[in-house]
TILUMMAR-76205 format. One record per residue (C-alpha): y, z, x; residue in three letters; residue number from 1. Coordinates in pm, 1 decimal. Layout:
N
@Y = Y | Z = Z | X = X | residuo = ALA | num = NUM
...
END
This chain:
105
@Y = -421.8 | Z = 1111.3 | X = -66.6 | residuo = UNK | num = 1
@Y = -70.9 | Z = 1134.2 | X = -113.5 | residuo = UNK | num = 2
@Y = 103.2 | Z = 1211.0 | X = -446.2 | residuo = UNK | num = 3
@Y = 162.6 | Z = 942.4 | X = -592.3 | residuo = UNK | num = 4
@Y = 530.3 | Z = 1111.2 | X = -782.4 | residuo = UNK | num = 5
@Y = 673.0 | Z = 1185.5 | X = -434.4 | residuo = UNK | num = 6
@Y = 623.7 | Z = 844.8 | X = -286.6 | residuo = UNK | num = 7
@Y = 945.2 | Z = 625.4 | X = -328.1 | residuo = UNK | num = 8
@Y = 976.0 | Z = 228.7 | X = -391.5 | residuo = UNK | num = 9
@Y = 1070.6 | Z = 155.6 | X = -41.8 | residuo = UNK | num = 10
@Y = 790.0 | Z = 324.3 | X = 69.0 | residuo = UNK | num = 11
@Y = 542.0 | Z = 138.6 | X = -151.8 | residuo = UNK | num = 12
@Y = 728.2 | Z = -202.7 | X = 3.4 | residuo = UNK | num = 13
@Y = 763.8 | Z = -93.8 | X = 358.8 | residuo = UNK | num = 14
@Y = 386.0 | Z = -10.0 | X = 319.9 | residuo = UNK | num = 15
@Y = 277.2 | Z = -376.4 | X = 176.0 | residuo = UNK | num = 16
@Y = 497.1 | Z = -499.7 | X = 448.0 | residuo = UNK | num = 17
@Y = 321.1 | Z = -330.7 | X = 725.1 | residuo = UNK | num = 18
@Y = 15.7 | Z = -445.3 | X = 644.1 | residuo = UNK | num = 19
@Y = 152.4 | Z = -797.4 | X = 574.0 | residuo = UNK | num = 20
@Y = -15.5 | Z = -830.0 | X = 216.8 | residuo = UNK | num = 21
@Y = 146.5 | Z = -1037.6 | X = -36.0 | residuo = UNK | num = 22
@Y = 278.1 | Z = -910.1 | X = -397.6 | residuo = UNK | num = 23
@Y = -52.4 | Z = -1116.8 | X = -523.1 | residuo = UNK | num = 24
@Y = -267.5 | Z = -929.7 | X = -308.7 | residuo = UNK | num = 25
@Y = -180.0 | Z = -641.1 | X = -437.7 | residuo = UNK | num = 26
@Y = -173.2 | Z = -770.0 | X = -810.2 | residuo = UNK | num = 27
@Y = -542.3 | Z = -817.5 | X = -717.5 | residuo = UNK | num = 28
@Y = -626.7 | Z = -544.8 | X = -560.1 | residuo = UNK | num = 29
@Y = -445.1 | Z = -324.7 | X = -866.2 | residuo = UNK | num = 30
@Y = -491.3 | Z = -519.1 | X = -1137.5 | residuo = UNK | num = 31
@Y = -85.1 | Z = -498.2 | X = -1212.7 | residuo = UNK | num = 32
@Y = 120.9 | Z = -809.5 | X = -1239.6 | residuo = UNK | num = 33
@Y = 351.9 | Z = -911.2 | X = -1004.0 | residuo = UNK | num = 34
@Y = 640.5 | Z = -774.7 | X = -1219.3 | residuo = UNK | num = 35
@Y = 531.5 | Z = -481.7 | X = -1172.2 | residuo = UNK | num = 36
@Y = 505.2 | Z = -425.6 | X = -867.8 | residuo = UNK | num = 37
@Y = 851.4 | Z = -623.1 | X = -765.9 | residuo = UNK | num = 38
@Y = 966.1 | Z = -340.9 | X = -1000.1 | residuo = UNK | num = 39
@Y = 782.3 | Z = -37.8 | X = -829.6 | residuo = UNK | num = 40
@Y = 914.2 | Z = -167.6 | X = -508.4 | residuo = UNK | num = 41
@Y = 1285.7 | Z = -204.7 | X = -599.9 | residuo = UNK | num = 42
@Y = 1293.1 | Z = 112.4 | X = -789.8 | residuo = UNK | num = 43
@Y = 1566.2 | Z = 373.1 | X = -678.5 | residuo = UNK | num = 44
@Y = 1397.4 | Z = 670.6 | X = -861.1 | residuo = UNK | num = 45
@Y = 1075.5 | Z = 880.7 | X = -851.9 | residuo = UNK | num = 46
@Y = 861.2 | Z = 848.3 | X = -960.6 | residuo = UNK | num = 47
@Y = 871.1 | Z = 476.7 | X = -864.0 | residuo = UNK | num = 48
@Y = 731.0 | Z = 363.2 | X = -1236.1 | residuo = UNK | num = 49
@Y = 492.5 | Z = 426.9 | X = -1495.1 | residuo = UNK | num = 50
@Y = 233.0 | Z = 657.4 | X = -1360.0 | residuo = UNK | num = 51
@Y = -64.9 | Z = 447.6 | X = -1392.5 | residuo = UNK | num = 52
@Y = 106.8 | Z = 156.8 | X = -1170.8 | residuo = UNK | num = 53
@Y = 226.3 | Z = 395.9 | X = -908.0 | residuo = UNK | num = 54
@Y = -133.8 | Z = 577.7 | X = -889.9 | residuo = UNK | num = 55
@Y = -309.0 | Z = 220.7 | X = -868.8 | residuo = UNK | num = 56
@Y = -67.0 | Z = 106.8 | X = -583.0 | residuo = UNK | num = 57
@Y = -79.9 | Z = 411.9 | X = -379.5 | residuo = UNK | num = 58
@Y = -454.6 | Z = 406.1 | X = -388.5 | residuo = UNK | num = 59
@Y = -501.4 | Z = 26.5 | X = -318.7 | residuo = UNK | num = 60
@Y = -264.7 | Z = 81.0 | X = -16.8 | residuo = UNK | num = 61
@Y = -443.0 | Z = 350.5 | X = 89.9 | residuo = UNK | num = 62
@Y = -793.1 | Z = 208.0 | X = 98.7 | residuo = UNK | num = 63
@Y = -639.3 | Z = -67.5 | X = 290.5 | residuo = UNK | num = 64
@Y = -538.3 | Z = 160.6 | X = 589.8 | residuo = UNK | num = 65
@Y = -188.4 | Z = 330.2 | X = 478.6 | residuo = UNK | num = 66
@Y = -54.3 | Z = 674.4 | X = 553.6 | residuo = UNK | num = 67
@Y = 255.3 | Z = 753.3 | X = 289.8 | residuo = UNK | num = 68
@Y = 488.6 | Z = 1029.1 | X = 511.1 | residuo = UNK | num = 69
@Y = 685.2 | Z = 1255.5 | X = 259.5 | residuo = UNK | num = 70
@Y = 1019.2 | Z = 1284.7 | X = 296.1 | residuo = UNK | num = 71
@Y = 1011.0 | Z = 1657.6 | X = 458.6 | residuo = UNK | num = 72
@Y = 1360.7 | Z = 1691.5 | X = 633.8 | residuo = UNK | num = 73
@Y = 1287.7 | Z = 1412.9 | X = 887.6 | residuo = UNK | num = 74
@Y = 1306.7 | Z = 1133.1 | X = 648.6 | residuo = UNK | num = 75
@Y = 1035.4 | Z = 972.4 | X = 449.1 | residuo = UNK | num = 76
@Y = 828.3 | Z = 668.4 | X = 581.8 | residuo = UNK | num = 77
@Y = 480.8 | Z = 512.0 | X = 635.6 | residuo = UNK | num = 78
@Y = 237.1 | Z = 395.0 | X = 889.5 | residuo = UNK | num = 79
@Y = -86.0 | Z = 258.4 | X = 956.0 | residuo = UNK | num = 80
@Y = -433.1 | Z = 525.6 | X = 972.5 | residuo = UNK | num = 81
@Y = -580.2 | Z = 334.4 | X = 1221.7 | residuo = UNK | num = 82
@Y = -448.4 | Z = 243.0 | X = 1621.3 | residuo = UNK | num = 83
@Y = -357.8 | Z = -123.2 | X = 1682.9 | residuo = UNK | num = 84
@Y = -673.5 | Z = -167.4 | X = 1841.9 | residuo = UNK | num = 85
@Y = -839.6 | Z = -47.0 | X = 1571.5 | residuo = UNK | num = 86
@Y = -614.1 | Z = -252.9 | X = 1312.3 | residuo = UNK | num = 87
@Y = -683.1 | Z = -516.5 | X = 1578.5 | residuo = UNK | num = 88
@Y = -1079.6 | Z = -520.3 | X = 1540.6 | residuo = UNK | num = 89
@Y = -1078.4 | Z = -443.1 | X = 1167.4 | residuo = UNK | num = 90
@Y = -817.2 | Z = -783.5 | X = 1106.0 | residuo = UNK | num = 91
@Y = -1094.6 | Z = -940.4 | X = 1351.0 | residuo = UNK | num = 92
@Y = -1396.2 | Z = -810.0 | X = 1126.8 | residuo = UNK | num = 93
@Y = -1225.4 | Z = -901.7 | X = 823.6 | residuo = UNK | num = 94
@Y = -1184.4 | Z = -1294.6 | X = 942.3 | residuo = UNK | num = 95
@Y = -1494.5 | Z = -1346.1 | X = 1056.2 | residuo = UNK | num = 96
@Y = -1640.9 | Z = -1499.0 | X = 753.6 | residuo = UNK | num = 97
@Y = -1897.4 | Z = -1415.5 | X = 496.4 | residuo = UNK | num = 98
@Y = -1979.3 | Z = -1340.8 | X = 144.9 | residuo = UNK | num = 99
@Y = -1626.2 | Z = -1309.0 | X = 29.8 | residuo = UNK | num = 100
@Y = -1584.2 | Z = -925.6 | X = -148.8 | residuo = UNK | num = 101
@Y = -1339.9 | Z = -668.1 | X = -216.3 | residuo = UNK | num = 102
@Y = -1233.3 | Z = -518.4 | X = 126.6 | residuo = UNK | num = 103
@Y = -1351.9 | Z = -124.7 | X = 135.6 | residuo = UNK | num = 104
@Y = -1139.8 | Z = -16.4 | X = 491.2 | residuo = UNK | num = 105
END
């Protein structure tokens, strides 16, 4: 897991983005309003907010397939843990139906 203190608010966004969840998904999934998270994501500073907000977003993003990069002299950034055929089968999986549940990827 990545710290949560060295991950910045674009990061957190770029990362919702990529996996195409909504700010209300992630309310859910975190138990944060959407306030908060608008203001995680549009924060210039790091850490990106109050501690317990940043740690619940990086972990939610996480579980749902994220890798945070640090910013290590070659720029900071994000990307998926899984291939696209992987992402492909798991978005496949995931609308197939069922017992609707929290998703555990």
């Amino acid at each position: 897991m990545a710290d949560p203190n060295d991950i910045s608010g674009r990061q957190f966004a770029a990362a919702r983005v990529l996996l195409r969840m909504s700010v209300e998904r992630l309310a859910r999934l975190t138990g944060l309003d959407d306030r908060t998270i608008q203001a995680v994501e549009d924060s210039r500073v790091q850490p990106a907010g109050p501690a317990e907000a940043v740690a619940a977003m990086c972990t939610a993003l996480e579980n749902s397939g994220i890798r945070f990069i640090p910013d290590n002299g070659g720029g900071e950034g994000v990307r998926l843990k899984f291939s696209r055929s992987e992402s492909r089968r798991l978005a496949t999986l995931e609308g197939e139906g069922g017992i609707v549940a929290e998703d555990d990827v």
